[in-house]
N, C-alpha and C positions, 0 to 999 in steps of 0.2 A: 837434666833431660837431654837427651842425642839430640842433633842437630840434625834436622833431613837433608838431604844433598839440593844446594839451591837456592837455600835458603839466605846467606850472604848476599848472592845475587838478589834476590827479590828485595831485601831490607835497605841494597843500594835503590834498587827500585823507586819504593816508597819514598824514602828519605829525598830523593831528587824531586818528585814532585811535591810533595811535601813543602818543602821550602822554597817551588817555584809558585806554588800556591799562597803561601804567604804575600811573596812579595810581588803577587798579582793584588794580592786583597788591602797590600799595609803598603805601598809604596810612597814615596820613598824608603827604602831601610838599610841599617848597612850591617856588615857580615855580622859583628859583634852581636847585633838586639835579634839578627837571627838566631846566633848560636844560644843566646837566653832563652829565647822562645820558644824552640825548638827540644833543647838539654843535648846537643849536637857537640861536641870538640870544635872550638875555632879552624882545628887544621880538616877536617873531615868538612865545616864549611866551608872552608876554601878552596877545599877539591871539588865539590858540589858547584859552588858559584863557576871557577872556572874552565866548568862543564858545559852549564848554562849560557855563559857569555861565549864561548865557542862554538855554539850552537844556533845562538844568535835570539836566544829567547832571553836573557837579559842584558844590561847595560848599563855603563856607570854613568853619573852624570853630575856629580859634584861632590863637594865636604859636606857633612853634617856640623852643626855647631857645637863644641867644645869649651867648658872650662878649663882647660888644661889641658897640655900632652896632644900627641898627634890627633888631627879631625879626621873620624873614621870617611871613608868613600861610600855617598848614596849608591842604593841598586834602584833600578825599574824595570820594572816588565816592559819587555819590547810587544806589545799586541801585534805588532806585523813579521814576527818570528812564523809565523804562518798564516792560514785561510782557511774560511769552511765554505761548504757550498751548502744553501737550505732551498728544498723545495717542496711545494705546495701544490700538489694535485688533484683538482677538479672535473667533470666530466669532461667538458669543453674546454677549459685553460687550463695552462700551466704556470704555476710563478716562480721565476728563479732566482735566487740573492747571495752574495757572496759578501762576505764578512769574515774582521779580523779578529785575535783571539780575545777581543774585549764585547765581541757580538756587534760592534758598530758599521753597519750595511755599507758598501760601498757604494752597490750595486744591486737595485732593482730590477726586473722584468717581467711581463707580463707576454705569455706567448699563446695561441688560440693553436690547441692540440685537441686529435681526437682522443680520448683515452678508456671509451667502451671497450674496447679488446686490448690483453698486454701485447697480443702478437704482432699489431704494429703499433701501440701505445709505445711499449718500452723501446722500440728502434730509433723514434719518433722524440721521444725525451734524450736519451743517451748521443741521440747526434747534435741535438738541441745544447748539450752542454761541451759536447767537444769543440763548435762551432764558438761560441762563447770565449770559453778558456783559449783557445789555440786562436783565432783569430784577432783577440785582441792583447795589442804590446803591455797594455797595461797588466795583464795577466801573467804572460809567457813565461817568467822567471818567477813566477809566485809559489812561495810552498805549500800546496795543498793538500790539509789534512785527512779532511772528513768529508764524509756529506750527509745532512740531514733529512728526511723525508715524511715531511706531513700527508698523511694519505687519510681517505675516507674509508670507515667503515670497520669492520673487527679483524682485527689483527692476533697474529700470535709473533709479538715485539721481538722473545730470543729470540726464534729461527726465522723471522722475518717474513711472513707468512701472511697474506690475507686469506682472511679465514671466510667474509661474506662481504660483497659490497653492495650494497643494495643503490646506490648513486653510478658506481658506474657499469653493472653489470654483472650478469655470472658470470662468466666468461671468467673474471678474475677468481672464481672460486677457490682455494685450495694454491693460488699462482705464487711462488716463491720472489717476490718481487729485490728483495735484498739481494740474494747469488744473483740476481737475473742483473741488478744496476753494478755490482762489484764484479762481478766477470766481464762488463764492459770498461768501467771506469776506472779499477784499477786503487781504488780507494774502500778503506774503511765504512760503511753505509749504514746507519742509524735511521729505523723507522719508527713513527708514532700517529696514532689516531690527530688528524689533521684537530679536532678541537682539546685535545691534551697539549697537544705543542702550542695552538694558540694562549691558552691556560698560564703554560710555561712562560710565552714572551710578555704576556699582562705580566705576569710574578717578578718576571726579574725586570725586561725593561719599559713596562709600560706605568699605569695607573695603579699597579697592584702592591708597588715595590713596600708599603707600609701595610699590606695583610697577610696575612699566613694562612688564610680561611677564603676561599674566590670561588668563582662559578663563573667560565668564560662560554656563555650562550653562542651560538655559531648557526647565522639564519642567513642560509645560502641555498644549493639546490636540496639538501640534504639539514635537516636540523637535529644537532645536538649539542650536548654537556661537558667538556672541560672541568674539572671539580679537584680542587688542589684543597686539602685538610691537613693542617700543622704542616704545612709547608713539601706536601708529598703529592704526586698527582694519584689522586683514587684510583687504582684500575679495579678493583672488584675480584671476584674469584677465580673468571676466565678471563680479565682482562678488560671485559666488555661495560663497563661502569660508563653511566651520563645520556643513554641513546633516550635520550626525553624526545626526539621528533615520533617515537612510537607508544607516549600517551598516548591512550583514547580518549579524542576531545569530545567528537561527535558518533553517537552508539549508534551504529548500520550506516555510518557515513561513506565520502569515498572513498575507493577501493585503492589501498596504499602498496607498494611494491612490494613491503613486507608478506604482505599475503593478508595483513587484517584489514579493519573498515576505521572509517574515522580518527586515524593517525592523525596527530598535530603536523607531521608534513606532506600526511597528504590533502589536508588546507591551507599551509599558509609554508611549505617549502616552494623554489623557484620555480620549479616544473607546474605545478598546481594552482600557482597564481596566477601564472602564463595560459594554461589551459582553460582557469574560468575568465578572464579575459577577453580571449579572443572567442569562446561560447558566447559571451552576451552582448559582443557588438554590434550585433543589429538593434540593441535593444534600447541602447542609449544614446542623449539626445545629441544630434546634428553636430550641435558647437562646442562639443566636448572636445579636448585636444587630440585625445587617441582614434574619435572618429576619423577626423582624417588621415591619420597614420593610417590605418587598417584599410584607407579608402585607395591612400596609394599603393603602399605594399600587399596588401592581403592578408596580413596578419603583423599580430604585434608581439614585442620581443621587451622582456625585463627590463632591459634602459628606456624602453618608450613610457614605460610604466612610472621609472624611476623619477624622468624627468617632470612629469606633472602630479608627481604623488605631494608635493607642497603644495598644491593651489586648491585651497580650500572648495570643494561643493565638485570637484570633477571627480569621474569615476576612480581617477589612480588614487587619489585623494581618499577615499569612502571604500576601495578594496584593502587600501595598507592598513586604516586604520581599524577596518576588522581583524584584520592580520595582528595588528598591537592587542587587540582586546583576548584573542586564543591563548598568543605571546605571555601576555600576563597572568591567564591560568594556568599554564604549564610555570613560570618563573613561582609564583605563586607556592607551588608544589615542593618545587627546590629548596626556596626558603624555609619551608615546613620541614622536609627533611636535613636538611645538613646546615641551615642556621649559618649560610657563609657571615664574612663581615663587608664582602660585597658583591654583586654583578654585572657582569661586564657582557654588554651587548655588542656584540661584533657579525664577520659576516658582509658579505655584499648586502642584502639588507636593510644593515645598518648605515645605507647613505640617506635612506628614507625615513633617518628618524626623526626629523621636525615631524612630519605625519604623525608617528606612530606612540612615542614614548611615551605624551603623556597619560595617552589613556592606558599606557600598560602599566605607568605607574597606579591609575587610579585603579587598576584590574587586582594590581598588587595588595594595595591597601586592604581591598574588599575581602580579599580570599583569603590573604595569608596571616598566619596569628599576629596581633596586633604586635605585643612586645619581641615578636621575631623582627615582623619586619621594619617597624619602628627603627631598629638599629642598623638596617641594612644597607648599604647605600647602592642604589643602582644607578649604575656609568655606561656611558659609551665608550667602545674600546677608543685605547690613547693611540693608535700602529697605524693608525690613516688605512686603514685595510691590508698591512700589510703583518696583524701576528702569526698567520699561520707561515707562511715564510720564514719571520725573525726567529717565530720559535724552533723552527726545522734547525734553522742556524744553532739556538740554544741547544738544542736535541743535541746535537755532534760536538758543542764546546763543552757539555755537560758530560757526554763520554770520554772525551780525549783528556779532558783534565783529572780525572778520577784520580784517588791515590795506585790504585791500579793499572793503571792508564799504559801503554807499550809505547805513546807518542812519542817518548824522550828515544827511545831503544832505535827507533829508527829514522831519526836525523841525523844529517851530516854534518862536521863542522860546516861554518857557516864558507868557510873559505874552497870548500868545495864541490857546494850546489851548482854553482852555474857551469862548469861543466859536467855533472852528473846528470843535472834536468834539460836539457833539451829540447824534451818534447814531453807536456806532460800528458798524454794519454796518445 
């Protein structure tokens, strides 16, 4: 067979990540149990390795042990050979996380943006992260890779495209949100339906890591499905796979942003909890805790909710736990279909689960086939509310590591970063 022109180059390609993947996944190793592993030539791993450690993505750090004859030299992946940046966007917040190439956060945050419109959304984010990187030391010389973006709503993931958001607006219709963040930032931009990615960080680093089969539920302003099957995140034919907040729970109920009636989020998403809420505070009694809230402020707000949704017999208390009983016919649904081996309840939401879980497990029981759900285990996500974040992070270590992957193609040795970076954006 002719060789197409290129083709050398690209098989150097592979072959570097390739073995920089191993010895992310098998470390300690040393060249030899590579060059086994792999059916590589000793001297082709050697060029390889001392590629990698020039680079500054691997590193020796001791003998292995030996019966005999020279004790080969351990390698390890350097995780801090670079960084990702993951972000999580919501109507109202934003979350931002940066993390090394083992996914392990350094750095959390939590920032209150508006993000109904990209026209000052994305100026509004993009300076958000300049501010970030550039103003602290601990960043400034850091090599950053990627960046990941958990977004709401349906997506077209290659061209980076939100294609409908029904959480934060039309306005984003048709918005090219990817070119719009890599024409500012300057970096590779990896976007995903915000409850895929949280999906993703249950799978790899949270509660999930012993299934291959999940369902990461996401009960926020927006409610939907995450659904990872033999270890691949679902996307469906368009892509649009999981959007369970537009079951019809209640047939002519209220009127949901989708345009239908009786949506599961338009009863028991944040906007709609909020709204029947603050409708029936005239109606409930004196000494409840939110009456006062509502007496001082004038209305009340989802943390006000949040905070007396544990105390048995008060309104927050008697609204969540209806919220769990919907919860659990829509979960109900999921298990009937796709037979996860677990579900993961996540989600601002899900701070109010003493409230709510258990009746959505008993909601579970009731509705869904016995020997389904019998085997299923439903959890609370393990991320302290932070998968959608971690996963954004996954999102961009999952692209940069590919065997495909250009990450290697444009790094510097290591010895010539810190004058080449300067300023990273």
């Amino acid at each position: 067979m002719q060789k197409r022109p290129g083709n050398s180059k690209y098989v150097k390609k592979l072959n570097r990540m390739t073995v920089l993947n191993i010895i992310k996944e098998r470390e300690p190793i040393s060249r030899q149990q590579l060059a086994k592993i792999t059916g590589l030539t000793p001297p082709a791993i050697t060029q390889i390795i001392r590629e990698l450690i020039d680079m500054g993505f691997v590193k020796e750090v001791g003998l292995e042990k030996s019966c005999g004859g020279r004790r080969p030299v351990q390698l390890q992946f350097n995780p801090e050979a670079g960084f990702v940046i993951g972000i999580e966007v919501t109507r109202h917040e934003t979350t931002l996380g940066i993390a090394d190439l083992k996914n392990d956060p350094t750095d959390i945050q939590t920032f209150e943006l508006d993000m109904t419109e990209p026209e000052t959304g994305i100026p509004q984010l993009v300076d958000t992260i300049k501010q970030i990187i550039n103003h602290n030391e601990n960043y400034r010389d850091k090599n950053f890779l990627g960046l990941g973006v958990a977004f709401p709503g349906l997506l077209n993931i290659k061209e980076g495209i939100v294609k409908r958001s029904i959480n934060l607006g039309p306005k984003w219709n048709g918005f090219p949100v990817k070119s719009a963040i890599e024409k500012e930032i300057g970096l590779p931009v990896y976007i995903e339906n915000n409850s895929n990615a949280s999906a993703l960080a249950e799978r790899w680093f949270g509660g999930g890591t012993e299934y291959k089969d999940l369902v990461y539920i996401n009960l926020g302003e927006g409610i939907s499905a995450g659904i990872i099957m033999d270890d691949r995140i679902l996307q469906g034919f368009q892509g649009h796979a999981g959007e369970i907040g537009h079951i019809v729970i209640v047939e002519g109920g209220p009127l949901c942003n989708c345009g239908n009636r009786g949506c599961l989020e338009s009863i028991c998403g944040i906007p709609a909890l909020v709204r029947k809420a603050n409708s029936e505070m005239p109606l409930i009694k004196e000494e409840d805790p939110l009456k006062e809230i509502w007496k001082i402020k004038g209305k009340i707000s989802i943390n006000d909710i949040l905070k007396s949704a544990s105390i048995e017999g008060t309104y927050s208390n008697e609204l969540i736990k209806q919220m769990g009983k919907y919860i659990g016919l829509a979960v109900a649904d999921v298990i009937n279909l796709y037979n996860p081996g677990v579900v993961f309840i996540g989600g601002k939401m899900a701070a109010a689960a003493a409230a709510f879980i258990d009746i959505l497990k008993q909601t579970v029981d009731s509705h869904a086939f016995p020997e389904i759900a019998g085997s299923t285990d439903i959890k609370l996500s393990a991320l302290d509310g932070n998968s959608g974040v971690i996963g954004a992070c996954a999102l961009a270590l999952r692209e940069l590591l590919k065997p495909n992957s250009n990450i290697l193609d444009d790094v510097q040795p290591i010895l010539d970063k810190q004058e080449a970076r300067e300023d990273f954006i």
